[in-house]
C-alpha positions as CSV (number, residue, x, y, z in Angstrom):
1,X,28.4,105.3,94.0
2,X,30.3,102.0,95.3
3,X,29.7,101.4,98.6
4,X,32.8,99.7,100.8
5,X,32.3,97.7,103.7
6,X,34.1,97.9,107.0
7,X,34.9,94.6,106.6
8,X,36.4,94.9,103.2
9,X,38.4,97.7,104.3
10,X,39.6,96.4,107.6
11,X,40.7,93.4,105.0
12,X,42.3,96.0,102.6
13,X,44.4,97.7,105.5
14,X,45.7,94.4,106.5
15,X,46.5,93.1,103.5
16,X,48.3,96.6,103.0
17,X,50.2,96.1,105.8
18,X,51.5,92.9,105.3
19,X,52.3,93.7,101.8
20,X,55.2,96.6,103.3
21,X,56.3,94.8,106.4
22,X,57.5,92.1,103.7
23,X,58.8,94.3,101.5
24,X,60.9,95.6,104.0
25,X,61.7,92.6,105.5
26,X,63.6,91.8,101.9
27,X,65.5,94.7,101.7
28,X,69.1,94.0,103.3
29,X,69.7,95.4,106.2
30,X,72.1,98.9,106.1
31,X,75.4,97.7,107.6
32,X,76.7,99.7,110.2
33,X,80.3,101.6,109.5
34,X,83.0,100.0,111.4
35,X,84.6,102.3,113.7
36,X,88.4,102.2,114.3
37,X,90.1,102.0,117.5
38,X,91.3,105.7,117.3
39,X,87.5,106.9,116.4
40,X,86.5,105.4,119.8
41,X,88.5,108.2,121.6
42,X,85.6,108.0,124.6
43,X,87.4,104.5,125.6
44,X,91.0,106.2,125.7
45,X,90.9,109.8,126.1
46,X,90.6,109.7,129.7
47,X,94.1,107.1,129.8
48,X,96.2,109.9,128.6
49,X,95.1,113.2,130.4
50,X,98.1,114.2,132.9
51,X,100.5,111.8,130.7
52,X,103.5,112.5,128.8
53,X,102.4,110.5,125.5
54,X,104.6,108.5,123.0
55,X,102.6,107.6,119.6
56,X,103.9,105.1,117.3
57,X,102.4,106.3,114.4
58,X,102.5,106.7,110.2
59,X,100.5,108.4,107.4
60,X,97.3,106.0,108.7
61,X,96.9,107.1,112.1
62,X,94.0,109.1,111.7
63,X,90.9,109.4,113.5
64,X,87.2,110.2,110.8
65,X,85.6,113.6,110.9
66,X,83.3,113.5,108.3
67,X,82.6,111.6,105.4
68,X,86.1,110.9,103.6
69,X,87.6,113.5,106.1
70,X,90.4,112.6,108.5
71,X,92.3,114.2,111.0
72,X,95.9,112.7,112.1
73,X,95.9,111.1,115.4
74,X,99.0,113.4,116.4
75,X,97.1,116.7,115.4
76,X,93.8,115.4,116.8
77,X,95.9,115.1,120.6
78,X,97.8,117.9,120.6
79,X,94.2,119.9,119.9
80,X,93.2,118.2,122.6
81,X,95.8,118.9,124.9
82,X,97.3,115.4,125.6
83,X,101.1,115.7,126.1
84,X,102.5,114.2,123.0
85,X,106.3,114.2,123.5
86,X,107.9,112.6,120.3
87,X,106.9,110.0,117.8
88,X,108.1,106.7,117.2
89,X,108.1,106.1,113.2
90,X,108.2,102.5,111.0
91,X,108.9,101.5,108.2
92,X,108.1,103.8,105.5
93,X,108.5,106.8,107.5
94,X,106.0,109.1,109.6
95,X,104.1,110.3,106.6
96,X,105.2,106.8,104.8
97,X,107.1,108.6,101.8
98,X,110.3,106.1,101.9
99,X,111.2,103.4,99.6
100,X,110.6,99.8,101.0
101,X,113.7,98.6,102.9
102,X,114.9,102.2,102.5
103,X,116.5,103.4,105.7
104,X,114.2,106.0,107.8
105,X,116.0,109.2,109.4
106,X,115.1,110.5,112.9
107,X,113.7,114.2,112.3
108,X,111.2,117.1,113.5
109,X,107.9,117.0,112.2
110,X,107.2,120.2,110.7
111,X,103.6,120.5,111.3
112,X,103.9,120.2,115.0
113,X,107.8,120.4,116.0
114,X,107.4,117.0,117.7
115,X,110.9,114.5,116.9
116,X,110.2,111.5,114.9
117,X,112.1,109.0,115.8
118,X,112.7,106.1,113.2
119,X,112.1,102.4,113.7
120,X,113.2,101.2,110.9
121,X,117.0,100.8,110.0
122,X,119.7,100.1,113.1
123,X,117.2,101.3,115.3
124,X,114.4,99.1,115.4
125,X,113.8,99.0,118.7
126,X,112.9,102.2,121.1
127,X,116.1,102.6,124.0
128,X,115.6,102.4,127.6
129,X,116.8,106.5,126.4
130,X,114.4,106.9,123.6
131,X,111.8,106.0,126.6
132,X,112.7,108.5,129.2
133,X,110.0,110.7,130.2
134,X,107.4,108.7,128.6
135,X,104.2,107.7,130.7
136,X,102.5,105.9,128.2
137,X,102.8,105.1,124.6
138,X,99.9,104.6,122.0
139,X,100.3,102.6,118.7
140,X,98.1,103.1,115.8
141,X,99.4,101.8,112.8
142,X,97.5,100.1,109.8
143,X,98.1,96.2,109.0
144,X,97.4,94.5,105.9
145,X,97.4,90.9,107.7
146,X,100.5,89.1,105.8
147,X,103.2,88.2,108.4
148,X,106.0,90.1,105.8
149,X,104.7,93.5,106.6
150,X,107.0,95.0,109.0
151,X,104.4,96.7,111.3
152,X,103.6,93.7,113.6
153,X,107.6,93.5,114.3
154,X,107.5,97.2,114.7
155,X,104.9,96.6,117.3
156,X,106.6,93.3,118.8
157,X,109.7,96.0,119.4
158,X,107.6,98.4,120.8
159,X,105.8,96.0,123.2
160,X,109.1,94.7,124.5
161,X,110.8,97.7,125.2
162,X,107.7,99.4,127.0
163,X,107.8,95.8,129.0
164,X,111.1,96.5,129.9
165,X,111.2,100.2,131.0
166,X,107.7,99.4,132.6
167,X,105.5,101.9,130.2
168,X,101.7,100.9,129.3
169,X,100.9,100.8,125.6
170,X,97.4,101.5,124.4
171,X,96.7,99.9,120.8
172,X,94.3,101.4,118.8
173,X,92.8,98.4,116.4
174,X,91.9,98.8,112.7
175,X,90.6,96.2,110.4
176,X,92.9,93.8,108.4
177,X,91.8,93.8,105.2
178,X,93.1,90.5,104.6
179,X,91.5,89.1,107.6
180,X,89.1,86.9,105.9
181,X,90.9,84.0,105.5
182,X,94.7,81.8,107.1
183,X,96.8,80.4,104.8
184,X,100.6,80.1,103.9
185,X,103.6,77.9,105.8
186,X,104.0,78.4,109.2
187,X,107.4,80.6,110.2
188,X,110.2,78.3,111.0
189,X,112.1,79.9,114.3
190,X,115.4,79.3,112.1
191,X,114.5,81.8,109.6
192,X,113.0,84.6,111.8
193,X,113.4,88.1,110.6
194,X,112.5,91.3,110.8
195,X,109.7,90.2,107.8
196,X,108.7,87.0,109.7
197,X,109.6,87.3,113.7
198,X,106.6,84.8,114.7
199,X,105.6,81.0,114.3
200,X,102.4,82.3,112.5
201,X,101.4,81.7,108.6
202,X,101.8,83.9,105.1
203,X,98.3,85.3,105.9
204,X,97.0,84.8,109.7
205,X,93.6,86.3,109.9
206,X,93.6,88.4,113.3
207,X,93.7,92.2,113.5
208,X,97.1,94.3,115.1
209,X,94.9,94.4,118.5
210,X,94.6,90.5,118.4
211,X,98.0,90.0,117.1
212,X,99.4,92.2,120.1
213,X,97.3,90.0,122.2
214,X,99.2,86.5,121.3
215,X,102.8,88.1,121.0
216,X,101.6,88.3,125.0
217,X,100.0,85.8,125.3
218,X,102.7,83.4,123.5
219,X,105.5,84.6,125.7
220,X,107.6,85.9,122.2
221,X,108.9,88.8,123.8
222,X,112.7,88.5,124.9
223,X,112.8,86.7,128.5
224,X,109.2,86.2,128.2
225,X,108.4,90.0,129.5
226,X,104.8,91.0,129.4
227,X,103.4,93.8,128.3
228,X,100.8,96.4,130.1
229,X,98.5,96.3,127.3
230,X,95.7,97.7,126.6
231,X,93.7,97.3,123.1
232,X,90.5,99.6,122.1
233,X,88.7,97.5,120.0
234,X,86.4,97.9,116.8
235,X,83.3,98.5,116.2
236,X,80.9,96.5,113.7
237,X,83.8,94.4,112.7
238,X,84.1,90.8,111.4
239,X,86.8,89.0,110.0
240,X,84.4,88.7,107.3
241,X,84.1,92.3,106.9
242,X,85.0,93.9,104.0
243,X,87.2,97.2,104.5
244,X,88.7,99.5,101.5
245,X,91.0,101.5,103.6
246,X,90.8,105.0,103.1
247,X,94.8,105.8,103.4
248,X,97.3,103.4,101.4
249,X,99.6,101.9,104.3
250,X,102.4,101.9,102.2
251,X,103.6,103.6,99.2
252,X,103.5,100.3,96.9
253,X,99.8,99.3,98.0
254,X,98.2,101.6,96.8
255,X,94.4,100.4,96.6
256,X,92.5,97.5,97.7
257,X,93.4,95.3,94.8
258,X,97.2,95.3,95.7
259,X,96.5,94.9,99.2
260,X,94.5,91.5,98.5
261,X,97.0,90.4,95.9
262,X,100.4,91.4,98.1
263,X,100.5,88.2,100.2
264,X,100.7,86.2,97.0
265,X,102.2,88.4,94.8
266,X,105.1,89.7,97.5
267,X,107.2,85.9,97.1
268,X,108.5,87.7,93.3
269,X,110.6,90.3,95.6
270,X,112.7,87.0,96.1
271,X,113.1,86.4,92.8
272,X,114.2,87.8,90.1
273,X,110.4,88.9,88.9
274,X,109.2,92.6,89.5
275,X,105.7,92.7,91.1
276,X,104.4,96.2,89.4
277,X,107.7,98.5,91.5
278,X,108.2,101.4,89.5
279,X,105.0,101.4,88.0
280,X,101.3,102.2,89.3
281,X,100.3,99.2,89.3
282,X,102.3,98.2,92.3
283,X,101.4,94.9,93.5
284,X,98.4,94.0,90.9
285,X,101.3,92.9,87.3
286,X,104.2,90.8,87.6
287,X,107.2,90.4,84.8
288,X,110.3,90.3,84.3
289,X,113.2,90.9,80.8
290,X,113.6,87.0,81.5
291,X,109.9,85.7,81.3
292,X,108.6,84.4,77.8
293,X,108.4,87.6,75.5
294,X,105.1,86.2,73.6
295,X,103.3,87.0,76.9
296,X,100.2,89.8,75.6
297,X,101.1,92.0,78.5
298,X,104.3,94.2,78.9
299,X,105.5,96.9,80.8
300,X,108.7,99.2,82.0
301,X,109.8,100.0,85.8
302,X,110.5,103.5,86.0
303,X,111.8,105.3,89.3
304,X,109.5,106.6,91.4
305,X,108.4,107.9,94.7
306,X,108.3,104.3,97.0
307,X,110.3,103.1,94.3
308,X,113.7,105.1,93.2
309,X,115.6,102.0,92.2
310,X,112.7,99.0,91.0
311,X,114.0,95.6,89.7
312,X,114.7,95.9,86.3
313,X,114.8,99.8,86.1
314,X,113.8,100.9,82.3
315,X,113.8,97.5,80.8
316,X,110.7,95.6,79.2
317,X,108.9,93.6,81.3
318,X,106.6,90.4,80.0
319,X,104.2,89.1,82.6
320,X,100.6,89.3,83.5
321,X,98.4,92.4,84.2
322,X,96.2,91.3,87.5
323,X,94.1,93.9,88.0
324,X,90.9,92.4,86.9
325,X,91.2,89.2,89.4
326,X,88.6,88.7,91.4
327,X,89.2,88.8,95.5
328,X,91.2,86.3,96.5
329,X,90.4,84.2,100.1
330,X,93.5,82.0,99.7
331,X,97.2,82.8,98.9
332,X,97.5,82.2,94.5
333,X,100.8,80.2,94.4
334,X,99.9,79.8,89.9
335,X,101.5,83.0,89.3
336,X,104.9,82.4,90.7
337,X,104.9,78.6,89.5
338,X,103.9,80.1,86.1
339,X,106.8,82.6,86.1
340,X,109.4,79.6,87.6
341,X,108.7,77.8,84.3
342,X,109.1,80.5,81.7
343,X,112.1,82.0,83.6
344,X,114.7,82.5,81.0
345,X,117.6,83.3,83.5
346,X,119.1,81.2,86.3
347,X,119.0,81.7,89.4
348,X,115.3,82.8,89.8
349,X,115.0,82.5,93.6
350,X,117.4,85.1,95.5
351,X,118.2,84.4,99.5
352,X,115.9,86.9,100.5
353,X,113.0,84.2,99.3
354,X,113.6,81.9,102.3
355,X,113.0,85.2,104.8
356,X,109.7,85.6,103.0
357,X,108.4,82.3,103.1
358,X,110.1,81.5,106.4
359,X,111.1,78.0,105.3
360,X,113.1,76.4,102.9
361,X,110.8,74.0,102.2
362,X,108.7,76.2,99.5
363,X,111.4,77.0,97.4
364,X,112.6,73.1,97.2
365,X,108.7,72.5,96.1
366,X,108.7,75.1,93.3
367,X,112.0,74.0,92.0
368,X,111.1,70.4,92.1
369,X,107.5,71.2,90.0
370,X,105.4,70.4,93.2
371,X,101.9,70.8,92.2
372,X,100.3,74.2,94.0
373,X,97.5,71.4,95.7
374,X,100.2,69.4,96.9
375,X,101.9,72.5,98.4
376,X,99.1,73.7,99.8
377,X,98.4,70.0,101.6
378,X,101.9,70.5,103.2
379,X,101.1,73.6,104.7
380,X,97.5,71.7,106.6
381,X,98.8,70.6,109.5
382,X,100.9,74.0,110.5
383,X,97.7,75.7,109.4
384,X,95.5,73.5,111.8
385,X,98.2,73.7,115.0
386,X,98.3,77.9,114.4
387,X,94.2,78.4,114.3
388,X,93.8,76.3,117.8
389,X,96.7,79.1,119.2
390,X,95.1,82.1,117.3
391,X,91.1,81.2,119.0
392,X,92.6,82.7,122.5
393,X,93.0,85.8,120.9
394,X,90.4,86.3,118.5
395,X,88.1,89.5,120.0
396,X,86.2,89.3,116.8
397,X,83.7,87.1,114.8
């Protein structure tokens, strides 16, 4: 028989101890889930009982159930019994079937008999009309961060109307997936569009809440109206957080590899390369008939739904498959300058490249051979002025 002391075992207890508070200490920390603007409905609810409600919404708009259940932000209201009068649609459409640039009809819903009506096509705006009747409107729509994507100038329309006919808007943030990092040239005013409407870079790091804050905040509405606005923030967000949305925003990004590689890879729809259109591979290949032919990788543009007429409809494509590149925290400019080179057919650039960049400075950099460092070096000082602006707005890490 071995005899223990209470000393020894006091010792062994201790020791023990130790041994599992370090151990636990080591393993990473669970990160919480980040929770959406529309999943916080105890910060919003309350705003919209006894109002008649406007949503400016698409497929995205919805608010988490369960664990990879969602429920639309429409049907989730109206089973609540908020007033929803009509829905204001962008690009894409309410349940974001349409082609890119494709026009979008006013309709009925036919799940809930509300009318849809479009913002995208000669209507891009809502009318003093469109408005009447309307306490309150509430935009939730999902952003991928690059200034091309048509939803922050859907929401600079929105805000400026509501301004005008004197209507509060409530904006229900979601993460940008490309929020992690600023890069690109800066918008020149001369070249604004509907795909650039804002002195802000390719790729400017802030969420639709904190983008909504400096279109305010900067006075870029018409006549310098503000906006009532009100954003419901996120929860356990970082612009270093890593988010794989759970709805594609848009028929042609349809995981998270196209939706790091679009801000790069979206300069070829102003050229005469396809970026993966007609394909499922949307956004993560590139080629084109005219690139060099003894490329490895090859493919064919077929129509399909988000894409009934792709560049270079059922001909061989020779490019680069890009689905295996790792994340990217910087716009790729080798892919474009790569494809410049071994273009075959003159003119590679079409006008709608200058809208994209929103400067005519990159296209006279490619054509010249400007190395991508040196491009990059003329974008620094644009960069520097826009993050100073940007810090006033930031409500995140």
């Amino acid at each position: 028989m071995v005899l223990i002391s209470r000393k020894s075992t006091y010792l062994f207890l201790f020791l023990l101890i130790s041994f599992q508070l370090n151990a636990c200490a080591q393993k990473p920390a669970m990160e919480a889930a980040i929770k959406t603007g529309a999943d916080r409905t105890e910060l919003y609810l309350s705003a919209l009982k006894g109002k008649r409600v406007a949503i400016v919404a698409n497929q995205t708009s919805v608010i988490q159930k369960g664990k990879n259940e969602y429920s639309h932000l429409v049907d989730s209201l109206l089973y609540l019994n908020i007033d929803v009068k009509k829905v204001f649609a962008p690009e894409h459409g309410f349940r974001g079937k349409a082609d890119a640039g494709e026009v979008v009809k006013d309709g009925i819903d036919t799940k809930t008999g509300l009318p849809i009506i479009s913002l995208y096509g000669k209507n891009k705006k809502p009318s003093a009309k469109q408005l009447e009747g309307i306490d309150l409107v509430v935009f939730d729509i999902q952003d991928v961060g690059a200034r091309f994507y048509t939803y922050i100038s859907s929401l600079h329309y929105v805000m400026e109307a509501c301004a005008e006919a004197n209507i509060p808007v409530i904006l229900l943030d979601r993460p940008n997936p490309n929020g992690h990092y600023i890069d690109g040239p800066v918008l020149e005013k001369e070249h604004k569009s509907f795909v650039g409407m804002h002195p802000v870079p390719v790729v400017y790091g802030m969420t639709i809440g904190e983008y909504g804050k400096m279109i305010n905040g900067e006075k870029w509405l018409a006549n310098g109206v503000q906006c009532d606005l009100t954003v419901i923030g996120l929860k356990n967000y970082t612009h270093q957080s890593k988010y794989s949305l759970p709805i594609k925003p848009s028929p042609n990004l349809p995981n998270d590899q196209a939706i790091n590689l679009y801000p790069s890879l979206c300069f070829f729809e102003g050229t005469s390369v396809n970026a993966g259109r007609g394909t499922n591979m949307q956004f993560q290949i590139y080629g084109s008939p005219y690139l060099d032919q003894t490329n490895s990788f090859s493919y064919t543009p077929v129509s399909n739904e988000g894409a009934k007429y792709p560049k270079h409809k059922n001909k061989e494509c020779f490019g680069e498959d890009l689905r295996n590149e790792k994340r990217l925290d910087a716009l790729d400019l080798s892919w474009l300058i790569k494809a410049k080179k071994q273009n075959n057919n003159e003119p590679f650039f079409n006008a709608f490249f200058t809208k994209l960049a929103g400067t005519t400075v990159l296209q006279e950099q490619l054509t010249k051979g400007i190395s991508e460092k040196d491009i990059k070096a003329s974008w620094k000082k644009g960069l520097n002025r826009f993050k100073k602006v940007r810090e006033a707005y930031l409500l995140y890490d």
